[in-house]
C-alpha positions in Angstrom: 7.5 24.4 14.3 3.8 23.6 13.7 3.9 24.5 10.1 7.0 22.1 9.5 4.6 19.3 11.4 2.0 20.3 9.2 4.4 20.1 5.8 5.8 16.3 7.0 2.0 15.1 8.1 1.0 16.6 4.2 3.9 14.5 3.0 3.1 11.5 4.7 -0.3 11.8 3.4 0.1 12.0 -0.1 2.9 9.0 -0.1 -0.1 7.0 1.9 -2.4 8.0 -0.7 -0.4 6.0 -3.8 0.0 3.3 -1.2 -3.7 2.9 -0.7 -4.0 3.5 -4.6 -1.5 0.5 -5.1 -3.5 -1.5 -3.3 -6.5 -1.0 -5.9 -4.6 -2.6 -8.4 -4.8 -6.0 -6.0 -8.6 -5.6 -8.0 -8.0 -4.9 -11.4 -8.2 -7.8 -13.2 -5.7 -8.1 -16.5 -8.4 -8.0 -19.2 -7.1 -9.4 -22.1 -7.3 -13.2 -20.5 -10.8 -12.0 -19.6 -11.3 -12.2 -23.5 -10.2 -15.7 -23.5 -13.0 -16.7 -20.7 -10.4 -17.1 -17.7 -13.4 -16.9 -14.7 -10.8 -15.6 -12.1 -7.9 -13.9 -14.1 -4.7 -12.3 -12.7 -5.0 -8.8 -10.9 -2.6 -6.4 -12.1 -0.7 -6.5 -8.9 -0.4 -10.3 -9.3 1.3 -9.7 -12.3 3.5 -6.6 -11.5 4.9 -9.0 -8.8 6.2 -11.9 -11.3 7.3 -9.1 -13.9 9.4 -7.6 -10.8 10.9 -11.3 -10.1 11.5 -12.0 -13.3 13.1 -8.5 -14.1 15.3 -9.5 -11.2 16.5 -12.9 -12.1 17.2 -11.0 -16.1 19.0 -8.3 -14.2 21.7 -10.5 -12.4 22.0 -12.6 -15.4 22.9 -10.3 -17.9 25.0 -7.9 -15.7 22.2 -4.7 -15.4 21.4 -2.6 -12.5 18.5 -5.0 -10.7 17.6 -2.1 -8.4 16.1 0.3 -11.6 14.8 -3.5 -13.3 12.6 -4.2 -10.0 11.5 -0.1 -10.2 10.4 -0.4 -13.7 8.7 -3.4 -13.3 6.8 -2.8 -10.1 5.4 1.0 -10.8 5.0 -0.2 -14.9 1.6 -0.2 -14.7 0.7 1.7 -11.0 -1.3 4.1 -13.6 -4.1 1.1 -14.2 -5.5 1.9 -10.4 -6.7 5.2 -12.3 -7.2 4.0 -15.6 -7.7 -0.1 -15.6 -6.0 -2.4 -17.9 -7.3 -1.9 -21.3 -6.8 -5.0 -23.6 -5.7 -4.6 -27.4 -8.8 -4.3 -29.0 -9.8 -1.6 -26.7 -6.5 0.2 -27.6 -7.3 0.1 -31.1 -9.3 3.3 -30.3 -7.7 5.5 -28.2 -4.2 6.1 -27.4 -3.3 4.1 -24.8 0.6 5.5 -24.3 -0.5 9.4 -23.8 -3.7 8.1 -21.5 -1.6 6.2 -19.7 1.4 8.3 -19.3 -1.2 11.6 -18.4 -2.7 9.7 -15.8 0.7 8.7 -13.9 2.0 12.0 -14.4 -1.2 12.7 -12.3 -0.1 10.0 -9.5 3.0 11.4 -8.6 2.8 14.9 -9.3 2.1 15.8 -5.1 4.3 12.9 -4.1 7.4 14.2 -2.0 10.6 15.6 -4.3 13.2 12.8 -4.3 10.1 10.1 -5.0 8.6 12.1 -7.2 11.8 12.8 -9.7 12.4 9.1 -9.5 9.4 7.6 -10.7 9.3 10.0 -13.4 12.9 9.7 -14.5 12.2 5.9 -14.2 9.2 6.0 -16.6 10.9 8.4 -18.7 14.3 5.4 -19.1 11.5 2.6 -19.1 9.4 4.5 -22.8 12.4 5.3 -24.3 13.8 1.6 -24.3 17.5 2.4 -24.8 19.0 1.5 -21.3 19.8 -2.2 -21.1 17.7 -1.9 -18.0 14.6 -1.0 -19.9 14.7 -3.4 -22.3 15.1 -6.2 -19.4 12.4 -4.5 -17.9 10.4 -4.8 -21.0 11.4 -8.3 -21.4 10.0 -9.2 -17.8 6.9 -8.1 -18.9 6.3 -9.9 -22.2 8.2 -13.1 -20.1 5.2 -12.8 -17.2 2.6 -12.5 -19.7 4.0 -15.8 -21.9 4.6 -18.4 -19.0 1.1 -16.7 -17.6 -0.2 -18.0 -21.0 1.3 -21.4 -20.7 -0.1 -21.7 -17.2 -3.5 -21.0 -18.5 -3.5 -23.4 -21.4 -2.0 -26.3 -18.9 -5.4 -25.3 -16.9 -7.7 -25.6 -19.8 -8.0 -22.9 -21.6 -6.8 -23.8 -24.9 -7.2 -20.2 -26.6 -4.4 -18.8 -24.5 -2.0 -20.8 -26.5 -2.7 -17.5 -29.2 -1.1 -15.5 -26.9 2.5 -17.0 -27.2 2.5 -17.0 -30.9 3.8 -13.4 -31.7 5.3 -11.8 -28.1 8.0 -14.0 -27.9 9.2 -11.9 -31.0 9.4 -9.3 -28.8 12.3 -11.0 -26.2 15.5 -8.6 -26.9 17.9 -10.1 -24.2 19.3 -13.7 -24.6 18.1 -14.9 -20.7 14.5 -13.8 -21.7 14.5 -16.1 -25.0 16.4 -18.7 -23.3 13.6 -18.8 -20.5 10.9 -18.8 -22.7 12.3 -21.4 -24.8 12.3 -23.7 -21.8 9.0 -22.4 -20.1 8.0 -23.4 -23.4 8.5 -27.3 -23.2 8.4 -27.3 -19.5 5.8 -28.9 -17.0 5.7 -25.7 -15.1 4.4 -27.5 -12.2 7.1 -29.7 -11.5 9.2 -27.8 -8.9 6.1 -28.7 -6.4 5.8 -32.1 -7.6 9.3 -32.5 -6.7 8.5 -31.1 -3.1 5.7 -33.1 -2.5 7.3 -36.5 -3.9 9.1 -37.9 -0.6 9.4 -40.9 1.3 7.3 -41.9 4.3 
């Protein structure tokens, strides 16, 4: 009986471990907008969020599983607790797929069975790209990281407007493109500007 105690408590502790780890990524700062001299840019977490919104709202529009969309997109980039976000010019040198990939293979490897084989089958779908819910989950990604853009240049800084010049070549699904194409022209503060625009 103790050693069964002892097996669940060992359990518990390793899936309290990549909880804890999660929470690093609440401090990893996405570099590449550090690059464009954003003083506070998103955290990885911040953005893992919006991509797992986003992958939701693609998922019910174009008919996909949204439970394997919202997996994808919230452990995509888990790995960057270990390994931080490395920007393209930094991936220039070293590659960033296999450092990546070795370093969440690390994450999970103790994690209980049934999680275990589910993030790794997950990642597995998400690489190869073929399953319509990869590519939405793809498309979440390169979505957060374009209207993340947009919001950026509406706060200033004009050299993020580079940024949503070749990814939206990227979109594969027809919600994605039609999304960006109105994120594109959009005041993307108007939903509270309608909130805060009533009558005394």
């Amino acid at each position: 009986m103790k050693k069964n105690n002892k097996n669940n408590l060992s359990k518990f502790k390793q899936i309290l471990d990549l909880i804890s780890e999660a929470g690093m990524l609440k401090r990893v700062v996405r570099s590449g907008w550090t690059v464009l001299g954003v003083p506070n840019p998103e955290s990885v977490a911040e953005h893992s969020f919006r991509c797992a919104v986003i992958g939701y709202c693609l998922a019910k529009t174009e008919g996909a599983d949204p439970y394997k969309v919202l997996m994808m997109a919230l452990f995509g980039d888990i790995q960057e607790s270990r390994t931080s976000d490395l920007h393209k010019m930094a991936q220039r040198y070293l590659d960033a797929q296999e450092f990546e990939d070795r370093a969440y293979c690390e994450q999970i490897r103790s994690l209980p069975a049934a999680i275990k084989d589910e993030l790794f089958f997950m990642r597995e779908n998400y690489r190869s790209q073929k399953s319509k819910e990869s590519i939405i989950a793809r498309d979440a990604d390169i979505l957060e990281c374009l209207i993340q853009a947009r919001e950026y240049y509406e706060q200033g800084h004009k050299q993020a407007v580079k940024f949503t010049k070749k990814a939206p070549n990227f979109l594969k699904t027809k919600s994605a493109i039609k999304l960006w194409k109105l994120a594109k022209i959009s005041d993307l503060n108007i939903w509270w500007l309608k909130l805060s625009d009533f009558r005394r």
